[in-house]
ZABASE-263792 format. One record per residue (C-alpha): residue in three letters; x, y, z. Coordinates in steps of 0.2 Angstrom, whole numbers, plus 5000, padded with zeros to 4 digits. Example, Ala and Ser with C-alpha at 12.3 -4.5 7.8 and 13.67 -1.06 7.14 Angstrom:
2
<atom residuo="ala" u="5062" v="4978" w="5039"/>
<atom residuo="ser" u="5068" v="4995" w="5036"/>
//
This chain:
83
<atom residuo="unk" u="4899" v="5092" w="5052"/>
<atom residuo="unk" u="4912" v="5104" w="5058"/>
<atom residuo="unk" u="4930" v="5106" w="5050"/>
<atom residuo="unk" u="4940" v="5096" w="5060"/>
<atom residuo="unk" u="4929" v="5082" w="5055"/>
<atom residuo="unk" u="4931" v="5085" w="5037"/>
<atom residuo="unk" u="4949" v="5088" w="5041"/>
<atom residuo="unk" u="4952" v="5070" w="5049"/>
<atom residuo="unk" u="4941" v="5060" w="5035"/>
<atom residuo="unk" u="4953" v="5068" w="5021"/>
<atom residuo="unk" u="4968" v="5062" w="5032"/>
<atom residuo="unk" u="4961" v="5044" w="5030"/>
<atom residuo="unk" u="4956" v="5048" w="5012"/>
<atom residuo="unk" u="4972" v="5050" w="5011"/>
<atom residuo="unk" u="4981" v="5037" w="5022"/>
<atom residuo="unk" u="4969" v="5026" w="5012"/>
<atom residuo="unk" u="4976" v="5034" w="4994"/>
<atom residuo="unk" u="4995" v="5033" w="4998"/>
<atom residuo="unk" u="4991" v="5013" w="5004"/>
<atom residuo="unk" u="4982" v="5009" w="4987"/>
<atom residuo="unk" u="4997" v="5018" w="4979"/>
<atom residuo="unk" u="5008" v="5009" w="4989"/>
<atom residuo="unk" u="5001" v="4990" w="4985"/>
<atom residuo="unk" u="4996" v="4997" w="4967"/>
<atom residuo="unk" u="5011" v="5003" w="4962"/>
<atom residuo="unk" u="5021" v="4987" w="4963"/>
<atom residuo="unk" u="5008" v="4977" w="4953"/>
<atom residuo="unk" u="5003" v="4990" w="4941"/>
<atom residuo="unk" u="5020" v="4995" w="4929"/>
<atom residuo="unk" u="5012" v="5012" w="4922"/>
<atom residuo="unk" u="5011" v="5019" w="4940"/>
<atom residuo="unk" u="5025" v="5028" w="4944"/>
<atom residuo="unk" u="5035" v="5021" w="4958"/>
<atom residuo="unk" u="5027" v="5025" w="4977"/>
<atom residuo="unk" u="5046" v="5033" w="4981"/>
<atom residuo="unk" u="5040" v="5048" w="4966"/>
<atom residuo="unk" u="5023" v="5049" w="4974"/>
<atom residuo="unk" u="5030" v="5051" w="4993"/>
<atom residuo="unk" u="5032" v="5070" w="4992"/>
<atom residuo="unk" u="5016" v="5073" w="4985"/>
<atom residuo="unk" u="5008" v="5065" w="4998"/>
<atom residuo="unk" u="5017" v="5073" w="5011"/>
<atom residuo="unk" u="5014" v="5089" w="5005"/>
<atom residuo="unk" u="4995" v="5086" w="5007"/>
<atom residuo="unk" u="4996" v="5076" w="5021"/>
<atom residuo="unk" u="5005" v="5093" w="5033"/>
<atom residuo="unk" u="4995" v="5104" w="5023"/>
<atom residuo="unk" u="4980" v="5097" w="5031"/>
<atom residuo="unk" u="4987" v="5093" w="5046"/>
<atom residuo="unk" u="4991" v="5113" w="5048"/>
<atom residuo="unk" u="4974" v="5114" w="5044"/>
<atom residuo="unk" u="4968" v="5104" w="5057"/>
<atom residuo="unk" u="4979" v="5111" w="5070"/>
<atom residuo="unk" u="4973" v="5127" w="5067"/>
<atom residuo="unk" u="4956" v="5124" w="5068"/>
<atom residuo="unk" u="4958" v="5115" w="5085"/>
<atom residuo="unk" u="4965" v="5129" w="5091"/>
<atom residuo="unk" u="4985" v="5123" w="5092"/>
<atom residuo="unk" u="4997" v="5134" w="5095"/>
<atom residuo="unk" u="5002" v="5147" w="5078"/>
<atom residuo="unk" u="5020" v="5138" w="5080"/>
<atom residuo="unk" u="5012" v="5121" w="5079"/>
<atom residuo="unk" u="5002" v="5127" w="5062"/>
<atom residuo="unk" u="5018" v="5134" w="5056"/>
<atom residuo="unk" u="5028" v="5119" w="5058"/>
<atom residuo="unk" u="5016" v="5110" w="5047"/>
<atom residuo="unk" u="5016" v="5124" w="5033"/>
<atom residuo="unk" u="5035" v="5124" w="5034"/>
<atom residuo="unk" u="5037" v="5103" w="5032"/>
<atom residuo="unk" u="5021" v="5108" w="5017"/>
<atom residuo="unk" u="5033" v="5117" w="5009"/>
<atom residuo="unk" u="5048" v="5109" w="5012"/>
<atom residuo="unk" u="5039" v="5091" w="5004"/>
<atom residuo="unk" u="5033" v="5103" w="4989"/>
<atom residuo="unk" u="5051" v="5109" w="4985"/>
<atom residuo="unk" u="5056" v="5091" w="4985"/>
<atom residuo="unk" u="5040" v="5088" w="4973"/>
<atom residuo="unk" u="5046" v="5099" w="4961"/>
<atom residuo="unk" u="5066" v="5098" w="4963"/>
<atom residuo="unk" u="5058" v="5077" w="4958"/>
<atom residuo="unk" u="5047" v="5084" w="4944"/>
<atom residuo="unk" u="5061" v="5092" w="4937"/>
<atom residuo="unk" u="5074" v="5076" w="4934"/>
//
């Protein structure tokens, strides 16, 4: 199994994740609220696109795109963690 196959069953892993979250969260009280989850998601979500992208041979601007939006999700994370 090669990387970008790994790569695309941890994007469904993780489609799959944010759905149960999704439909869990407004049925379960002790879940935190899908909308607090999001940037988590999306963190991981471009960090593995980015690695996709790289591994399929995208351009580095393509790959850097996805790092930057990583990051940018993770600052929202924490700035969300923090309140």
């Amino acid at each position: 199994m090669d990387i970008r196959t790994i790569a695309d069953i941890v994007l469904a892993v993780l489609l799959l994740e944010a759905a149960v979250l999704a439909v869990a969260g407004r049925r379960i009280t002790r879940l935190p609220r899908f909308r607090v989850l999001l940037p988590t998601l999306a963190a991981g979500l471009f960090l593995v696109l980015a690695l996709r992208s790289a591994v399929a041979g995208e351009r580095a601007e393509v790959v850097a795109l996805f790092l930057a939006l990583g990051g940018v999700a993770h600052v929202v994370d924490l700035a969300c963690r923090r309140r």
